[in-house]
Phi, psi and omega in degrees: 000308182284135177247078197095215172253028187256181191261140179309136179203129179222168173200117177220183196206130193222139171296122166219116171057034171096009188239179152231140219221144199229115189246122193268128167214146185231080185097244168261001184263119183249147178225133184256129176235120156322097203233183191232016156235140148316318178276350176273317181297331177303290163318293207297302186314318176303286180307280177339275177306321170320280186291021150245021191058018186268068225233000000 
């Protein structure tokens, strides 16, 4: 998760309750976003670790 001295970022993506759901945290901060496929939460998951440098 830590990279260096840089601030803790994570993405993970987990199924709850029919949905799948992706959740970004960054330091102390988290945002759970919801989707109704796998593949659209995948696609999110892909872009989010891009743009946080997470590859």
């Amino acid at each position: 998760m830590s990279r260096g001295s840089g601030a803790e970022k994570s993405v993970t993506i987990v199924k709850q309750s029919g949905k799948w759901v992706v959740t970004v945290r960054v330091e102390t901060s988290s945002v759970h976003t919801a989707f109704s496929t796998e593949e659209e939460a995948r696609r999110f998951e892909a872009y989010q670790r891009d743009k946080l440098g997470l590859v």
